[in-house]
Every structure is written in structure tokens, then in C-alpha cells.
py3Dmol code that shows the C-alpha trace and the ligand (Angstrom):
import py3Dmol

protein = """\
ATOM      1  CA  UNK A   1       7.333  59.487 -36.854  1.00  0.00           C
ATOM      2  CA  UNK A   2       8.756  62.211 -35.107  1.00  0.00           C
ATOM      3  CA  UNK A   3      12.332  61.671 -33.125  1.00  0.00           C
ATOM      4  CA  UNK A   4      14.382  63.502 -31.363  1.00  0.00           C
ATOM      5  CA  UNK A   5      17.341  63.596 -30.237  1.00  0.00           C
ATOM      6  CA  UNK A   6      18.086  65.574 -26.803  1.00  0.00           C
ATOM      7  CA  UNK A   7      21.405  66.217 -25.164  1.00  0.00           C
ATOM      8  CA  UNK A   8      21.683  65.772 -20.904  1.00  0.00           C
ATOM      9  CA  UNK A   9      24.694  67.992 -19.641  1.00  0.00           C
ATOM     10  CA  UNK A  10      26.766  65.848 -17.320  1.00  0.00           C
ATOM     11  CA  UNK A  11      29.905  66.321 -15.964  1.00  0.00           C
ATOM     12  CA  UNK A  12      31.860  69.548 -17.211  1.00  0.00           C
ATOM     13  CA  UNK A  13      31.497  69.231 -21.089  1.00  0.00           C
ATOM     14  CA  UNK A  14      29.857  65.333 -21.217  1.00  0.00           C
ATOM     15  CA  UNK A  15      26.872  65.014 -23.632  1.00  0.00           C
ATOM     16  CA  UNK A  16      24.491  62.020 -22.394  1.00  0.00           C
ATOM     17  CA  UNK A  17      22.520  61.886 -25.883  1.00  0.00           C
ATOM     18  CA  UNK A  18      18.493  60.859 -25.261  1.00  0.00           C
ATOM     19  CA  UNK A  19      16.512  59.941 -28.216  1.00  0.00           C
ATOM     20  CA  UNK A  20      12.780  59.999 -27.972  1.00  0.00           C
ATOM     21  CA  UNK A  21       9.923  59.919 -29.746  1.00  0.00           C
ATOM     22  CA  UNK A  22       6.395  61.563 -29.498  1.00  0.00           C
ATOM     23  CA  UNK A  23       3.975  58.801 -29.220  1.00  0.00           C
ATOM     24  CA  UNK A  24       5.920  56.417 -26.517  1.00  0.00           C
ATOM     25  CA  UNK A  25       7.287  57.563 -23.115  1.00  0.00           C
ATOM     26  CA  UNK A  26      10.119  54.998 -23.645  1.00  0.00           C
ATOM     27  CA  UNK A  27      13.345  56.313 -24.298  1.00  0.00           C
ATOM     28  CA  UNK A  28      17.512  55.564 -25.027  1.00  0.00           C
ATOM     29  CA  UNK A  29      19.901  57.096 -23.995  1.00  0.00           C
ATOM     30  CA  UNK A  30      23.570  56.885 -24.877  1.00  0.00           C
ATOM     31  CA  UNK A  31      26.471  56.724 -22.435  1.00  0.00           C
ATOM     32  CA  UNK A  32      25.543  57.423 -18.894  1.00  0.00           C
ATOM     33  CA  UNK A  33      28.706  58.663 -17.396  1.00  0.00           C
ATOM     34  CA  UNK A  34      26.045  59.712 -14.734  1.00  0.00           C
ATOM     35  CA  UNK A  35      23.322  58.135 -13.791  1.00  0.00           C
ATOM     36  CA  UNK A  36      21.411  61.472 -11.818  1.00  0.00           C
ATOM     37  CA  UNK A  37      21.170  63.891 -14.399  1.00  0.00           C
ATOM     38  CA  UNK A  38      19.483  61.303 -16.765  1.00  0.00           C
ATOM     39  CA  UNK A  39      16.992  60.446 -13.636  1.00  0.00           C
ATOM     40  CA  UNK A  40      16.336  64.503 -13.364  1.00  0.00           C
ATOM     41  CA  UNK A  41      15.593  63.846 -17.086  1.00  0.00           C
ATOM     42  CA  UNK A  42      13.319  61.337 -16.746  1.00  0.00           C
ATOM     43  CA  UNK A  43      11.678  62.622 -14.303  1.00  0.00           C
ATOM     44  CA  UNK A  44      10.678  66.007 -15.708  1.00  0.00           C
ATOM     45  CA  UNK A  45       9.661  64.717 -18.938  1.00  0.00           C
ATOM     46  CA  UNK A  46       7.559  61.435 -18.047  1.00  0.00           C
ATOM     47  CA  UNK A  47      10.294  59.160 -19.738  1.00  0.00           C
ATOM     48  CA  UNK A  48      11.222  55.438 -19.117  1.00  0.00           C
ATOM     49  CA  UNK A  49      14.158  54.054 -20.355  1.00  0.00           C
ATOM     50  CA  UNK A  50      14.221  50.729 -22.845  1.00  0.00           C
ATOM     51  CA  UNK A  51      17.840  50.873 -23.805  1.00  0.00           C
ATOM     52  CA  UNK A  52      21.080  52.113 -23.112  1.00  0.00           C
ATOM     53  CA  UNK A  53      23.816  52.329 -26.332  1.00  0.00           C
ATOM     54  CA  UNK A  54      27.819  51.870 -24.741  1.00  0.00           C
ATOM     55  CA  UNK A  55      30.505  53.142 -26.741  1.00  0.00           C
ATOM     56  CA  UNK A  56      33.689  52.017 -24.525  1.00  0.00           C
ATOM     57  CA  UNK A  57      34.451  51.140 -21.197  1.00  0.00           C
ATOM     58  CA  UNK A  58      35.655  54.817 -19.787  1.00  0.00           C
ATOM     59  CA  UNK A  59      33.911  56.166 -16.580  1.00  0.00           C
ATOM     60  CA  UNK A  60      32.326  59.188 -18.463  1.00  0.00           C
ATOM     61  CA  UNK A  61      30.422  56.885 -20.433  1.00  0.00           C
ATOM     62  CA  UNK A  62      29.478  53.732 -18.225  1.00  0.00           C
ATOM     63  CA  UNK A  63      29.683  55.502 -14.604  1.00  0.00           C
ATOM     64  CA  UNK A  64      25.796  55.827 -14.364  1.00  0.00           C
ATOM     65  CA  UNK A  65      24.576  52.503 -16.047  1.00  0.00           C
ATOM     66  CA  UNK A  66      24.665  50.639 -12.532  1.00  0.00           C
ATOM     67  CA  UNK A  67      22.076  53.882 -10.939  1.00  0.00           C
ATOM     68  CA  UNK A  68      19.929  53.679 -13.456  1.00  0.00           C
ATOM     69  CA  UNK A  69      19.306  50.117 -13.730  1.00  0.00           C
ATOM     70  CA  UNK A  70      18.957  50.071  -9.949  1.00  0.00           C
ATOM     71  CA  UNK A  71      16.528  52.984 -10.983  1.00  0.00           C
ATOM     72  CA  UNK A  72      12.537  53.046 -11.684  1.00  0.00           C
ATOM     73  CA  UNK A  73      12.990  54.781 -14.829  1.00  0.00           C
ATOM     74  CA  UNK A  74      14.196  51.615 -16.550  1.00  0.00           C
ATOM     75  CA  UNK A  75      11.722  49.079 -18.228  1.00  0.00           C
ATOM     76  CA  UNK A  76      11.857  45.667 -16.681  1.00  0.00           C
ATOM     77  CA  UNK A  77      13.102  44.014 -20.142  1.00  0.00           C
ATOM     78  CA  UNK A  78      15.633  46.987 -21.055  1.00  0.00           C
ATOM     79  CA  UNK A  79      18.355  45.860 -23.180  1.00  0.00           C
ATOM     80  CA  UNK A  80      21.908  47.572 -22.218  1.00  0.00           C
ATOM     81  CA  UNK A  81      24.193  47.373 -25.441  1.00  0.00           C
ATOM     82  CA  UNK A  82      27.919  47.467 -25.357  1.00  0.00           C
ATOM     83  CA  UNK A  83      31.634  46.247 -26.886  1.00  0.00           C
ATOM     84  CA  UNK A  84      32.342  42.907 -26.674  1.00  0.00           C
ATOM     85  CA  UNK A  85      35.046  43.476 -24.263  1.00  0.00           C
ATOM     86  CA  UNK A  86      33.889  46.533 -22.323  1.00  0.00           C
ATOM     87  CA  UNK A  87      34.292  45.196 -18.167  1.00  0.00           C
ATOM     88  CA  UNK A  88      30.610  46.383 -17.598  1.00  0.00           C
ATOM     89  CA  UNK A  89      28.322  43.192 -16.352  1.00  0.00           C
ATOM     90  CA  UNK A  90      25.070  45.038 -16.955  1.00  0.00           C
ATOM     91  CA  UNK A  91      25.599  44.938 -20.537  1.00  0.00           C
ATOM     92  CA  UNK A  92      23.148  41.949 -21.834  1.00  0.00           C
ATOM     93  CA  UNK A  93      23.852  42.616 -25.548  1.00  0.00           C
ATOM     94  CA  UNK A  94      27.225  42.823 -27.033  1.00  0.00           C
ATOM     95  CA  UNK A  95      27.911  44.172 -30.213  1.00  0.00           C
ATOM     96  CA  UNK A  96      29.993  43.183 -33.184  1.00  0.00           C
ATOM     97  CA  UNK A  97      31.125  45.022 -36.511  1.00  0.00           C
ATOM     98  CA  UNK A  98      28.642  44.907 -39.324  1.00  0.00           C
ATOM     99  CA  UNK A  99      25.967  44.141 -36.862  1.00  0.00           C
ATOM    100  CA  UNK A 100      22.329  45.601 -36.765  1.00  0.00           C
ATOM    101  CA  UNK A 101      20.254  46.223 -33.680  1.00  0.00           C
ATOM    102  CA  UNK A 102      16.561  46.898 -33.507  1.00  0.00           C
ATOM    103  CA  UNK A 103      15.268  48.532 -30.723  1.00  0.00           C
ATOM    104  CA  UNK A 104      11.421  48.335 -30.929  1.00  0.00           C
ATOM    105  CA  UNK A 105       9.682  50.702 -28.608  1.00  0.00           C
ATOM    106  CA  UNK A 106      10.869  53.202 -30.695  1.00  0.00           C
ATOM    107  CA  UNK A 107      11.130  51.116 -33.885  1.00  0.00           C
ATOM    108  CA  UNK A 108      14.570  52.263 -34.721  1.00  0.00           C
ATOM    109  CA  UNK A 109      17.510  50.142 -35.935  1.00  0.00           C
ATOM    110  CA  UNK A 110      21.063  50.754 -35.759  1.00  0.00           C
ATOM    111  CA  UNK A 111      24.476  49.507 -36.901  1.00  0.00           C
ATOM    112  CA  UNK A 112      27.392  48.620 -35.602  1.00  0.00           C
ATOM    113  CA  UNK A 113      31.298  49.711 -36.147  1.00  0.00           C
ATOM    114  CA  UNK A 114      33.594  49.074 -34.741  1.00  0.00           C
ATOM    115  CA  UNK A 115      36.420  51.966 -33.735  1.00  0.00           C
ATOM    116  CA  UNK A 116      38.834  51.105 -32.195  1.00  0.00           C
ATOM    117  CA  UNK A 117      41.505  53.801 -31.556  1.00  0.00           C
ATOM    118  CA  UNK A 118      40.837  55.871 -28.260  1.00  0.00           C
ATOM    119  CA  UNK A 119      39.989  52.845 -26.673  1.00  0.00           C
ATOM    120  CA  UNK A 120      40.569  49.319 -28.064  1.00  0.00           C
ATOM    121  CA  UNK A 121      37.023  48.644 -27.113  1.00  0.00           C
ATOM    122  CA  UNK A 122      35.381  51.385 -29.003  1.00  0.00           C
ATOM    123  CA  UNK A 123      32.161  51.006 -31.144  1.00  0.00           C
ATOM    124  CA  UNK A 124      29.810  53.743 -33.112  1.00  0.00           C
ATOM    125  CA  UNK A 125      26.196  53.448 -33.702  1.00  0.00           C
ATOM    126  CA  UNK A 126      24.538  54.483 -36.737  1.00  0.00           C
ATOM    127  CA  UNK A 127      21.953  54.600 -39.054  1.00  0.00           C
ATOM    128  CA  UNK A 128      21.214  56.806 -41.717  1.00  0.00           C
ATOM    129  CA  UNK A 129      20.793  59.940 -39.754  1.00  0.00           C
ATOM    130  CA  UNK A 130      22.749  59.506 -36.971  1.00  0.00           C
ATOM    131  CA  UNK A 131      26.082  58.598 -35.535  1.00  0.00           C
ATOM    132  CA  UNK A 132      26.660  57.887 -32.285  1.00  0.00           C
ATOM    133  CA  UNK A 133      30.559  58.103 -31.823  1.00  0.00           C
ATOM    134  CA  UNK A 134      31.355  58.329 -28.494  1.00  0.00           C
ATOM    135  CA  UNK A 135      35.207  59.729 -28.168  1.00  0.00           C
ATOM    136  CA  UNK A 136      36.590  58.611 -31.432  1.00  0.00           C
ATOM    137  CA  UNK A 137      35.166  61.834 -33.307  1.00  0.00           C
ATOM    138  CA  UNK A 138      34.659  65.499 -32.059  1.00  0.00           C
ATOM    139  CA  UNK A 139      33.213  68.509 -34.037  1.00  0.00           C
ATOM    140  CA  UNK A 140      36.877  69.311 -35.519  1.00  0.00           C
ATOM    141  CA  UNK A 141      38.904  66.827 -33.383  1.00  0.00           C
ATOM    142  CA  UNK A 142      38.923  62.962 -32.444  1.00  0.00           C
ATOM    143  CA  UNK A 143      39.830  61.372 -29.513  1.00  0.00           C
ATOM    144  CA  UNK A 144      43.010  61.149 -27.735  1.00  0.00           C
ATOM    145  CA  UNK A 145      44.838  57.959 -28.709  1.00  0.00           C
ATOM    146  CA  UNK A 146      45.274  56.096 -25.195  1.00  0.00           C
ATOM    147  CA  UNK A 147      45.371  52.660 -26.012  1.00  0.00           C
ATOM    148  CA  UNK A 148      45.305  52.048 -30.317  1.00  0.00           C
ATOM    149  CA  UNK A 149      47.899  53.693 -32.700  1.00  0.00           C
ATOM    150  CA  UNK A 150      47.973  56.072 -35.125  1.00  0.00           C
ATOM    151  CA  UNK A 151      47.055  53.663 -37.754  1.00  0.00           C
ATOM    152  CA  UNK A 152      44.160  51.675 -35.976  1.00  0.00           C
ATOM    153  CA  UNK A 153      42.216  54.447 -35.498  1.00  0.00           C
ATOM    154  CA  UNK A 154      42.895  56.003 -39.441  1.00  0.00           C
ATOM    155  CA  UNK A 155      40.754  53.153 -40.299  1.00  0.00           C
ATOM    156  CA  UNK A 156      38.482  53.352 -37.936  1.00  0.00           C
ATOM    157  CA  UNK A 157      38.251  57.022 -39.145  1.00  0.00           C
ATOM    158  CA  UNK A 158      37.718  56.299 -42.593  1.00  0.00           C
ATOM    159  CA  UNK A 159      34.747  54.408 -41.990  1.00  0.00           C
ATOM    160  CA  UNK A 160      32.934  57.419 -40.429  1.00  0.00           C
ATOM    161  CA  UNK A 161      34.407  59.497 -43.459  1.00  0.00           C
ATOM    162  CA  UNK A 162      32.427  57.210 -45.198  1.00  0.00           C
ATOM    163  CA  UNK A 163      29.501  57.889 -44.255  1.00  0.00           C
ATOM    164  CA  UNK A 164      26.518  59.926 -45.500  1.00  0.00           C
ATOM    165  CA  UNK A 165      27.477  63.371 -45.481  1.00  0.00           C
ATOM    166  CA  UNK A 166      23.982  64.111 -44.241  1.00  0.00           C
ATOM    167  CA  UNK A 167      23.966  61.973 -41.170  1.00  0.00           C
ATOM    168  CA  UNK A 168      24.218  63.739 -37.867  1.00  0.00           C
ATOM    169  CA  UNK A 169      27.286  63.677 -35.436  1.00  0.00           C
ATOM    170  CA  UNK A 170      26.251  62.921 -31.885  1.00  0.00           C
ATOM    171  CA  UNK A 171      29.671  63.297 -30.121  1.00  0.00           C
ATOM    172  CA  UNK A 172      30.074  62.860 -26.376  1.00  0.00           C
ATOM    173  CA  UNK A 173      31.705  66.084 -25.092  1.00  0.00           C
ATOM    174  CA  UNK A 174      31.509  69.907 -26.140  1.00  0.00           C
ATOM    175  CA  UNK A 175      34.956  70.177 -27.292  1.00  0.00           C
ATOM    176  CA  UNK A 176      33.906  72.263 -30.827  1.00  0.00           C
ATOM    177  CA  UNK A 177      35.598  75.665 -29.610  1.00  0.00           C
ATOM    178  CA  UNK A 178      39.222  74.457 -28.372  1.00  0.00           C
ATOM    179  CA  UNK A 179      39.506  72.096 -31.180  1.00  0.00           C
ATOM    180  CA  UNK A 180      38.934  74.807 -33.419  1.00  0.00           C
ATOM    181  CA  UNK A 181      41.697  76.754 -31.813  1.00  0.00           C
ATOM    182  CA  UNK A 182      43.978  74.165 -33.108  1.00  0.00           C
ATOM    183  CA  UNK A 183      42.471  73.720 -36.281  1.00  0.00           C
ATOM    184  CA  UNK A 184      42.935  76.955 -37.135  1.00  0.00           C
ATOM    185  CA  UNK A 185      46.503  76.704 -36.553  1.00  0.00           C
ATOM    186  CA  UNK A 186      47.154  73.567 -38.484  1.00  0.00           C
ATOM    187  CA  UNK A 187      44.926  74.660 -41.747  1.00  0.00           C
ATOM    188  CA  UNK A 188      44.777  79.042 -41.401  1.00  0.00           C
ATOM    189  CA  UNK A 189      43.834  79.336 -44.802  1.00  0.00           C
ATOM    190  CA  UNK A 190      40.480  76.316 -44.666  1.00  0.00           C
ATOM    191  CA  UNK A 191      37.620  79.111 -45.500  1.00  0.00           C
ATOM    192  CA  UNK A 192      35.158  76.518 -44.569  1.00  0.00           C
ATOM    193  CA  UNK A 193      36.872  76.058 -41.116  1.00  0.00           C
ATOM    194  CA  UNK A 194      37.042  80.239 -40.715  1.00  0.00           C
ATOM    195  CA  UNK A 195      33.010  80.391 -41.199  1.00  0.00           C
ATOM    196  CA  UNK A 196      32.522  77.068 -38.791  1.00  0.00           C
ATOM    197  CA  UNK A 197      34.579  78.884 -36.091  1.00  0.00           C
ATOM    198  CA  UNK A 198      32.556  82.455 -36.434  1.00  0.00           C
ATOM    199  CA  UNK A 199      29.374  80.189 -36.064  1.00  0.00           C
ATOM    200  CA  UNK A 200      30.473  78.165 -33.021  1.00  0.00           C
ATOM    201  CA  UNK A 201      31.655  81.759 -31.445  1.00  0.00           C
ATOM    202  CA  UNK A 202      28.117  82.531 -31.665  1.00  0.00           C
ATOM    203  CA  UNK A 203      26.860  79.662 -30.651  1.00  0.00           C
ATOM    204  CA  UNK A 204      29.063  79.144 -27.358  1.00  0.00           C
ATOM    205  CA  UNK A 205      28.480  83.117 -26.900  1.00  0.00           C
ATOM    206  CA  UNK A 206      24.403  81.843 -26.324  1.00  0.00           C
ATOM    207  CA  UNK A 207      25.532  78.924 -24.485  1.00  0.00           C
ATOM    208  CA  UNK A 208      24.261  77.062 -27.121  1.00  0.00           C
ATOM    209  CA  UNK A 209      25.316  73.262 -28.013  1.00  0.00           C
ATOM    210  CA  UNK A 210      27.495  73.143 -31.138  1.00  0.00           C
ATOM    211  CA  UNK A 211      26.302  69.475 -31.607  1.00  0.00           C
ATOM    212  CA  UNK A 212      25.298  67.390 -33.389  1.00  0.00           C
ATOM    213  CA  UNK A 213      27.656  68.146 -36.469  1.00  0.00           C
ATOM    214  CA  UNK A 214      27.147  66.247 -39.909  1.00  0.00           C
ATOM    215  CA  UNK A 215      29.487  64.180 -41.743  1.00  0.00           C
ATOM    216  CA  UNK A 216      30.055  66.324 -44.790  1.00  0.00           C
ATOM    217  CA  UNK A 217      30.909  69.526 -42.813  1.00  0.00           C
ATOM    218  CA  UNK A 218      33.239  67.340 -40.704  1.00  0.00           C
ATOM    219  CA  UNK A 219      34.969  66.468 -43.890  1.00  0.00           C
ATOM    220  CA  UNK A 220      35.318  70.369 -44.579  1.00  0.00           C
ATOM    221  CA  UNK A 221      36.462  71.406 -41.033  1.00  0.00           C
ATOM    222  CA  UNK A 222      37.919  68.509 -39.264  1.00  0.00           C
ATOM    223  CA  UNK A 223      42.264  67.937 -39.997  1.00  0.00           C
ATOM    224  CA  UNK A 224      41.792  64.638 -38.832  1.00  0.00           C
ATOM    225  CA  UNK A 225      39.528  63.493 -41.607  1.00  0.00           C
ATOM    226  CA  UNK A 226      41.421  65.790 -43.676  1.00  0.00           C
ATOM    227  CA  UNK A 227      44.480  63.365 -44.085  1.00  0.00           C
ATOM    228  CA  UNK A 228      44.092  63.009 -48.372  1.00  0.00           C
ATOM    229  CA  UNK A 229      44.372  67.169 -47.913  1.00  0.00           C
ATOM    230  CA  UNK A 230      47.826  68.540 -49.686  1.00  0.00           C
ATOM    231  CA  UNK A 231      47.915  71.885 -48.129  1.00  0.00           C
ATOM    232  CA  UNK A 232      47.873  70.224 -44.518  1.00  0.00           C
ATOM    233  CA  UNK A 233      50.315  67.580 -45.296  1.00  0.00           C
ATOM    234  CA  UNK A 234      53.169  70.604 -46.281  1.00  0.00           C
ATOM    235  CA  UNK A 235      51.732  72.464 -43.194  1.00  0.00           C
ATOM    236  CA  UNK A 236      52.605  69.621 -41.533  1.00  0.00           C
ATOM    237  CA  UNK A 237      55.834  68.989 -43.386  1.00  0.00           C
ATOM    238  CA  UNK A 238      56.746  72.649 -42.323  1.00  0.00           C
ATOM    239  CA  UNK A 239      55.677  72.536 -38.414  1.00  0.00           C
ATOM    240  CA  UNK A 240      57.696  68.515 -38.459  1.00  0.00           C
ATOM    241  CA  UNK A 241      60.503  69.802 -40.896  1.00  0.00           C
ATOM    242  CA  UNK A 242      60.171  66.495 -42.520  1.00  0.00           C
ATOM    243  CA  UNK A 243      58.618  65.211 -45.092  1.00  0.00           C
ATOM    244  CA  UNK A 244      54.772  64.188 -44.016  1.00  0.00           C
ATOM    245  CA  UNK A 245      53.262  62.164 -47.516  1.00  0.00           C
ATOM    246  CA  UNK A 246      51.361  58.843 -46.312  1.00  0.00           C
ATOM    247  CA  UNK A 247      47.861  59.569 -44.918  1.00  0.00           C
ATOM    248  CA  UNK A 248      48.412  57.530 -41.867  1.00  0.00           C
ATOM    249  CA  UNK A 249      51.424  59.451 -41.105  1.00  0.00           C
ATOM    250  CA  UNK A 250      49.562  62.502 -41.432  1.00  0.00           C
ATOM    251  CA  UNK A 251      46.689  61.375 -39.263  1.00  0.00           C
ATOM    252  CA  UNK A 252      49.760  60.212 -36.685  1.00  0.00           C
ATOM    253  CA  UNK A 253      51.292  63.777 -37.255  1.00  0.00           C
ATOM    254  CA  UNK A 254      48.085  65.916 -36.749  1.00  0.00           C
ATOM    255  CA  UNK A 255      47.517  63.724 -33.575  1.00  0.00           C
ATOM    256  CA  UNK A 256      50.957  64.353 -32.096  1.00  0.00           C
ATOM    257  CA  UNK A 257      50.979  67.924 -32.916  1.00  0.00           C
ATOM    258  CA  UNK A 258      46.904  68.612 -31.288  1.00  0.00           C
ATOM    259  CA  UNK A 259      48.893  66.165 -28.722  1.00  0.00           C
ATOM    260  CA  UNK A 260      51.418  69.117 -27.309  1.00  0.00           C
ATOM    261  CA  UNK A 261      48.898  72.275 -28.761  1.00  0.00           C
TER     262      UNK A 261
END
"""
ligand_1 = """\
1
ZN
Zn 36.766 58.107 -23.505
"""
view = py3Dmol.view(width=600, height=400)
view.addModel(protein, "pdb")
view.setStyle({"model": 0}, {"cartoon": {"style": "trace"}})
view.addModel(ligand_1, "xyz")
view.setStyle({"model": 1}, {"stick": {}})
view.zoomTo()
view.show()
């Protein structure tokens, strides 16, 4: 069984992820900020939709779900999945922590976590090759903390730090070369980080996506999963001129410093 997952452009730097597989024209696609790109989609590849996956309740990401169930490229019985408390009444399957989801046409199941930092709403989707985060994470950044603290979203962090290192990072917006920028400010001597930002150089250079990411090079490259890291707590203790020694604090200090970057 052969899947694959495809990113639609939307928007300036949105990623609508699509995952299909070769032997059924049904498809899923992940937060529809818009709903006409996805029909273009559709269109020019024969595809049908059977699900949509919501991470949280921001335009970017539910804006098109209303087109495209109004649409002919959804199934009759598609199942739209979403947060508990995201406003969005075309959602007909909320999702709770801890939860699995089986999505048939394309015999793939899923899990559930919940997130919350970005928005209080938040969830990821995930199996064992793929996470589906939405805002929270970005290749070498997370998500701007609008409604949860510093703390909420360190453990909502450290459950995608925990998992696989081999599972792929689907994130929702082509952020990889400006969070970089500030990486490399915040950790100048992470070798790891140096090659990652001569490879995305190249990559952006061809126009080329710089997602998905994995887990374990995340863990390498991105300060805020890097908040057990000693040499970024004293380069934070140095930029703060106090004393940064708690991981949540660091998390909170990283965040406040990409906040003004
Ligand atoms: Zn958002």
C-alpha cells in the first residue's frame, strides 16, 4: 500500500496537506484554510474527498471546510474531524486525547493529542509515520502563543518530542527559512542546525518545500524542543542577564525572545 502525502499551496506560505493512495480516488486532506485550491486539486487529479482532519479553529485552517462540503468533490458520508471546542458546525466527529480514528477508504488510522498552546483548541494527528501538527510545531519553530502559556504548550511539546524520531512532520506553513534565522542566533554553535540551514538554502533556492521534517532532526535543530539543552539555557541566561535553569522557563524564554526577533 502505497500513500502519499501531497502538499496544496494556499494562501502565502499555508500547506493544505492531501494524503492519497494509489488504488482509491478518495482522498483527506488536512486543514482547508481554502476551499479553491483543494477543488483545483481535485479536479486535476480525479480525487474525491472522504475526510477532512481540523487542527484548531483559526481561519487558515477551517476557512475552506464550508466550500468544499458545499462542493462535488466530497463523498456523501465524509466524516469532517475536529477539537471538541473548535466553533465549526460541519465538524461531525470530535476528537479527544488518547483517541484513535480509522478512516477506511484509505484504511489508515490515526491518533489523537491534544496541544493545546497556540490555540486552546489545538489537536495533532498521528500515527507512526506521520504527524499532523497544525501550528503548534514548525521545522525549527512552534507556534505563536495566542491564547495558552508558556507552560501549557511545554507539555504539549513534549509529547511530540516523544515521538518516533522517524515519523514525518507535516506542519501547516513554510516557515523553515526565517525560523532558522533565529535559530541560528539563539544556538550559533548547533552544527546540526548549520548543515539544516545550508540544506533549506538549497531547497528554498529551487522553490522546493522544506516539509515534511522528522521528529529526530527536529530534536537536533529546533530550540524549542531543545529546552533540556545547557548551552541554550546560558545563551539564554546571557541574552536575559538572568539566570534561565527550569525547562519551562526556557521554553517561555526562547518564545519571548523569537517573540521580539
Ligand atoms: Zn493558527
Amino acid at each position: 500500500m502505497t500513500y502519499q502525502v501531497t502538499p496544496i499551496h494556499a494562501f502565502r506560505d499555508n500547506y493544505i496537506w492531501c494524503i492519497t493512495r494509489k488504488d482509491t480516488n478518495e482522498c483527506i486532506i488536512v486543514d482547508p484554510g481554502d476551499a479553491s485550491p483543494v477543488i483545483a486539486y481535485c479536479e486535476q487529479n480525479n480525487k474525491k474527498i472522504c475526510a477532512i482532519l481540523i487542527t484548531h479553529h483559526h481561519a487558515d485552517h477551517i476557512g475552506g471546510v464550508s466550500g468544499l462540503v458545499h462542493s462535488q468533490y466530497m463523498v456523501s458520508n465524509a466524516t469532517i474531524y475536529g477539537p471538541e471546542e473548535t466553533p465549526c458546525s460541519h465538524i461531525n466527529h470530535r476528537c479527544r486525547e488518547g483517541e484513535q480514528i480509522d478512516i477506511p477508504p484509505l484504511n489508515i488510522t490515526l491518533s489523537i493529542l491534544e496541544v493545546p498552546g497556540h490555540t486552546m483548541d489545538h489537536i495533532a494527528y498521528y500515527n507512526q509515520d506521520w504527524l499532523f501538527c497544525g501550528d503548534t510545531l514548525f521545522s525549527c519553530g512552534c507556534g505563536r502563543l495566542f491564547e495558552g502559556t508558556p507552560e501549557i504548550m511545554f507539555h504539549s511539546l513534549r509529547k511530540i518530542h516523544a515521538l518516533d524520531d522517524n515519523t514525518q512532520v507535516f506542519c501547516a506553513h513554510e516557515y523553515t527559512q526565517s525560523n532558522i534565522d533565529f535559530a541560528l542566533t539563539i544556538e550559533p554553535n548547533n552544527t546540526a542546525l548549520q548543515q539544516y540551514a545550508n540544506h533549506v538554502k538549497r531547497l528554498r533556492e529551487n522553490q522546493q518545500e522544506t516539509l515534511p521534517s522528522t521528529i529526530g532532526l527536529e530534536k537536533d535543530v529546533n530550540p524549542f524542543l531543545r529546552w533540556h539543552d545547557a548551552q541554550l539555557k546560558e545563551n539564554l541566561s546571557r541574552h536575559w542577564q538572568c539566570e534561565v535553569s527550569d525547562d519551562i522557563e526556557t521554553l517561555a524564554m526562547t518564545r519571548r525572545w523569537k517573540d521580539t526577533f
